[in-house]
C-alpha positions in Angstrom: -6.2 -22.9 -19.1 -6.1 -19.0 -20.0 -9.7 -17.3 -19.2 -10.5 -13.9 -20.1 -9.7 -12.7 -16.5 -5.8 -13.4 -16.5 -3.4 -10.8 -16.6 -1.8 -9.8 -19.7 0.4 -12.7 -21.0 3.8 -11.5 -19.9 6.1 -10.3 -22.7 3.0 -9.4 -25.1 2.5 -5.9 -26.5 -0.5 -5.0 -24.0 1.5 -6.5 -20.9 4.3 -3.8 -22.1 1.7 -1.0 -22.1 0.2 -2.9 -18.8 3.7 -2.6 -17.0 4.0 1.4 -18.4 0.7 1.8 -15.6 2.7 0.7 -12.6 0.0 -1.6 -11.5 1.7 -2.1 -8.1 1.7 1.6 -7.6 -2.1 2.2 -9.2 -3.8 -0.5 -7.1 -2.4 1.1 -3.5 -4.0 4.5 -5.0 -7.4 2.7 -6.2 -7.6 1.0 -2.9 -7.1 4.5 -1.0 -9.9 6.0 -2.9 -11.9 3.4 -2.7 -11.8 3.9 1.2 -12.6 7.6 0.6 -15.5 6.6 -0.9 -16.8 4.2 1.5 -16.0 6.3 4.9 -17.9 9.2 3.0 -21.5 7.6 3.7 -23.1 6.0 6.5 -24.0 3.3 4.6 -23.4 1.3 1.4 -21.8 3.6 -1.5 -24.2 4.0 -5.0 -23.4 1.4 -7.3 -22.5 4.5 -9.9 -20.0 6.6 -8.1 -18.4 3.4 -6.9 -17.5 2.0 -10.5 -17.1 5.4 -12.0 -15.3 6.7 -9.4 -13.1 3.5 -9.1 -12.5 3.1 -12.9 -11.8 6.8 -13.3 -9.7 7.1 -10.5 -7.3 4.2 -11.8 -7.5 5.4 -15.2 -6.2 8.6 -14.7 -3.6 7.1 -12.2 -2.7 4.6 -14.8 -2.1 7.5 -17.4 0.0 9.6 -14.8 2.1 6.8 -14.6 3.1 6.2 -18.2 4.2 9.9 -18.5 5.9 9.2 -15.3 8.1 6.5 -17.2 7.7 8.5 -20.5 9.8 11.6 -19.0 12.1 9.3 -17.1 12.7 6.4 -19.6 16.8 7.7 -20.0 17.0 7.8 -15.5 15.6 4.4 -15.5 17.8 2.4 -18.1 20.8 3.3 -15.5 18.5 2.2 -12.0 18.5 -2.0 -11.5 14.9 -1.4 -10.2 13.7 0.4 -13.6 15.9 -0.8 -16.1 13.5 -3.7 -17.4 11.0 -1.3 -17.8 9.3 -1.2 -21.6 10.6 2.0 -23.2 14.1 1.6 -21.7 14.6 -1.7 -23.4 13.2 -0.3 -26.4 9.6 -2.3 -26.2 7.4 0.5 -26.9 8.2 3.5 -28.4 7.9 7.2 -26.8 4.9 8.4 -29.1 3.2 4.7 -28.3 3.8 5.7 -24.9 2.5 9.3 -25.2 -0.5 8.2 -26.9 -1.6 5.3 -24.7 -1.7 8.0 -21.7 -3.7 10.3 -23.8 -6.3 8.0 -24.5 -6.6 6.1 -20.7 -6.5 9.8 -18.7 -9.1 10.4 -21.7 -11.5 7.9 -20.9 -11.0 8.1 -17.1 -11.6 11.7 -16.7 -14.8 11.3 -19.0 -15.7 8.6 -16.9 -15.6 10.7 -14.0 -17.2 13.6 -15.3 -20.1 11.8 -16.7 -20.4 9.5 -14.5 -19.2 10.5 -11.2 -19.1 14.9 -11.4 -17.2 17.3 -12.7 -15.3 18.0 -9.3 -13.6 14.7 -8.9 -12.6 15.5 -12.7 -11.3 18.3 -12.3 -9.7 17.4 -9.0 -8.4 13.9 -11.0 -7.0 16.1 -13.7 -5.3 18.8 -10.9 -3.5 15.2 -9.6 -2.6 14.0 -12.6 -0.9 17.8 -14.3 0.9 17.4 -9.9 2.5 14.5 -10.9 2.9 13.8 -14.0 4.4 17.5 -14.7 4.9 19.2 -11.5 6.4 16.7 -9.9 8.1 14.5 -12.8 9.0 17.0 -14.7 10.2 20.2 -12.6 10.4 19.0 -9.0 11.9 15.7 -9.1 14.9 16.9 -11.0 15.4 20.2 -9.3 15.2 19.6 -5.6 15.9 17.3 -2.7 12.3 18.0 -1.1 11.0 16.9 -4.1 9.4 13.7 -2.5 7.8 16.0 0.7 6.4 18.1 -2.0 5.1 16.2 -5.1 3.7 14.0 -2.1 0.3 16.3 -2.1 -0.5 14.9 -5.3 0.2 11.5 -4.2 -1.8 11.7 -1.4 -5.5 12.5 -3.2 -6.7 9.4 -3.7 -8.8 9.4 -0.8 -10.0 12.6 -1.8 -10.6 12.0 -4.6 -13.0 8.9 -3.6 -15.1 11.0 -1.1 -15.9 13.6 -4.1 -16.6 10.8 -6.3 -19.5 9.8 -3.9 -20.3 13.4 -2.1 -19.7 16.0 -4.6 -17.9 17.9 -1.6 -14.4 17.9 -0.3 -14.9 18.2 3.8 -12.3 18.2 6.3 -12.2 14.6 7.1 -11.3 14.1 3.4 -8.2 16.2 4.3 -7.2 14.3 7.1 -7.1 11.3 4.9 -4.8 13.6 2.5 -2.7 14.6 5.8 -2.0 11.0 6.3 -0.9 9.7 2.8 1.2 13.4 2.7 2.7 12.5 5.9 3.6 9.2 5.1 5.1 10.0 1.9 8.6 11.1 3.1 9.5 8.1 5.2 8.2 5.5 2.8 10.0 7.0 -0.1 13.3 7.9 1.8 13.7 4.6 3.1 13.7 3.7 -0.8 16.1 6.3 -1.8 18.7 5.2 1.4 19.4 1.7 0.1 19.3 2.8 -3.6 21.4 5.7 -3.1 24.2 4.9 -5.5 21.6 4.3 -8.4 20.0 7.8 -7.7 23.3 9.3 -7.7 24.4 7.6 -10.7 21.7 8.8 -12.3 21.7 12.6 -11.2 19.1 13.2 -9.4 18.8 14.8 -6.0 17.3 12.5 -3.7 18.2 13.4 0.1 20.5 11.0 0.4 22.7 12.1 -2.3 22.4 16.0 -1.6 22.3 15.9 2.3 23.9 12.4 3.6 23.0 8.9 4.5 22.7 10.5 8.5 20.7 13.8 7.3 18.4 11.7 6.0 17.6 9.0 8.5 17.1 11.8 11.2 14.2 12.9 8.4 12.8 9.5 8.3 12.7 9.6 11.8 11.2 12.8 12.2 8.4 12.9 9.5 7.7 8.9 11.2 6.5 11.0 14.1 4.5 13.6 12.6 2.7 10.7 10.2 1.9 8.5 13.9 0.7 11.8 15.2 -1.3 13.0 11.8 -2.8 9.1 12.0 -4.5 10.0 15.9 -6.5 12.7 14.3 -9.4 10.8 13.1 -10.3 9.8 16.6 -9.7 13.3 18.1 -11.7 14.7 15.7 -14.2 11.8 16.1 -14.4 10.6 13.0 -13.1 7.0 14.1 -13.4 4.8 17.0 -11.5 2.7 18.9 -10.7 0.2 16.8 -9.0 3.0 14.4 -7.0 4.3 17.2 -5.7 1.1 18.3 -4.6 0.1 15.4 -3.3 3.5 14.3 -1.1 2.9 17.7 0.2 -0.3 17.3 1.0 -0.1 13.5 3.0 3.1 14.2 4.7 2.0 17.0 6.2 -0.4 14.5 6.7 2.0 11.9 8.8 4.1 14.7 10.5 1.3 15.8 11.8 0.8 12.3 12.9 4.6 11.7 14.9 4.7 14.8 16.7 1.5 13.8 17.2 3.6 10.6 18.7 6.4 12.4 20.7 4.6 14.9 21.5 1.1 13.9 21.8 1.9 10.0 21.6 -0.9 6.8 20.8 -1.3 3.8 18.9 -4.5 5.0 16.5 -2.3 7.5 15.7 0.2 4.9 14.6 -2.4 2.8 12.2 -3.5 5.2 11.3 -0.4 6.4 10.2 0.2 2.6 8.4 -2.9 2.4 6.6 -2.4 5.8 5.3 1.4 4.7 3.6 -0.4 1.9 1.9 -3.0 4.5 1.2 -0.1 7.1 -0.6 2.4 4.8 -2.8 -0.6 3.6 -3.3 -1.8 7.0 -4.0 2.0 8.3 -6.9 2.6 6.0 -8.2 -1.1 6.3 -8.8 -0.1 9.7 -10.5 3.1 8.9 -12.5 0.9 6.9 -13.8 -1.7 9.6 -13.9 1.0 12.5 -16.7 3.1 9.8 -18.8 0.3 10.3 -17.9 -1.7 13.2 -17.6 1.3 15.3 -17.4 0.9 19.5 
């Protein structure tokens, strides 16, 4: 029996606009600001900045998203991943598109400036012009860093979340951002390795088209050790506890392990998982960030 809280029925009109959000993507970003906002006080977040913050955040992300698709609709029809998307099988149309983002980034950044402040607005809408222009637009196309670069928006979510609830932006809020920056490489290079051919067929320069398969599994290595080492800040700089840094150990042990199968022992197969266990790791990471705030020993 269908209740009010399902999903959107698939193959309607608002599951196409639903799907245009990258719900997968939005909800890893929502759940990293979320965290922001709860590791920014000492104890229980305000009711307020917690929905406003959360609602906005999402919103906005949601929007980025659909102009993410919007600029790329022509790259994904030719990518097996993307193709099924709903303005490459002629769904929705562009201006549909256009206007849906216009009015969710509307209503989230109004949210957040009413309801949260005008910093984490303004700091929403900095994120959203990084990746839905910057990024989407001029980087992605242009250069083969464009992953280690557009990551900065990427990675301010948690930033986000602590203004949401402080109204300041203080340097453990950056170490978050460090993280999610640091991770970005790895996680979206293992991607690009085993969908190579797609990326290439499509023309854009991904690593692994401009540089090598070998060129860039050294780089997935080698950012894989600056993320485990960017992860042991929070307990150096005593903002965790022992159960952060013990997690933050064993979790990136893995994650290494992984990369150096990537660079020595190479397959499509590996790369795939390595992909899937980024996802896991960054979720687990700041889960652990989470319990240590308020289990701390």
């Amino acid at each position: 029996m269908a209740t009010s809280l399902t999903l959107p029925h698939k193959g309607s009109r608002l599951h196409q606009f639903y799907v245009l959000t990258k719900p997968r993507v939005v909800s890893l970003i929502v759940f990293t600001a979320v965290i922001g906002m709860f590791l920014a006080v000492p104890g229980w977040v305000p009711l307020q900045p917690l929905l406003a913050g959360t609602v906005g955040i999402a919103l906005v992300a949601g929007a980025a998203a659909v102009i993410n698709c919007l600029v790329e609709q022509k790259i994904d029809a030719v990518m097996a991943r993307t193709r099924a998307r709903p303005l490459p099988m002629g769904q929705l149309t562009s201006l549909q598109a256009l206007l849906f983002s216009l009015i969710i980034g509307g209503i989230g950044l109004y949210v957040l400036y009413v309801y949260a402040n005008p910093l984490t607005m303004w700091l929403t809408l900095a994120t959203f012009v990084g990746y839905a222009v910057i990024y989407t637009v001029i980087l992605k196309p242009a250069t083969p860093q464009n992953i280690v670069i557009g990551g900065a928006s990427g990675a301010m979510p948690p930033v986000l979340g602590w203004a949401a609830v402080t109204g300041t932006v203080p340097h453990e809020a950056l170490l978050l951002f460090l993280i999610i920056f640091a991770w970005t490489p790895p996680h979206f290079w293992a991607l690009a390795l085993y969908r190579k051919n797609e990326y290439a067929k499509a023309g854009l320069p991904m690593l692994p088209v401009t540089h090598g398969e070998k060129f860039t599994q050294l780089h997935v290595l080698l950012y894989t050790v600056i993320l485990v080492a960017a992860t042991l800040l929070p307990y150096a700089t005593r903002m965790s506890g022992l159960i952060y840094v013990v997690s933050a150990v064993i979790l990136g042990g893995i994650f290494l392990h992984y990369a150096w199968r990537i660079w020595t022992n190479y397959s499509d197969a590996l790369a795939r998982k390595t992909f899937r266990y980024s996802i896991i790791y960054l979720t687990a990471l700041f889960a652990a960030l989470l319990v240590d705030h308020y289990f701390r020993w």
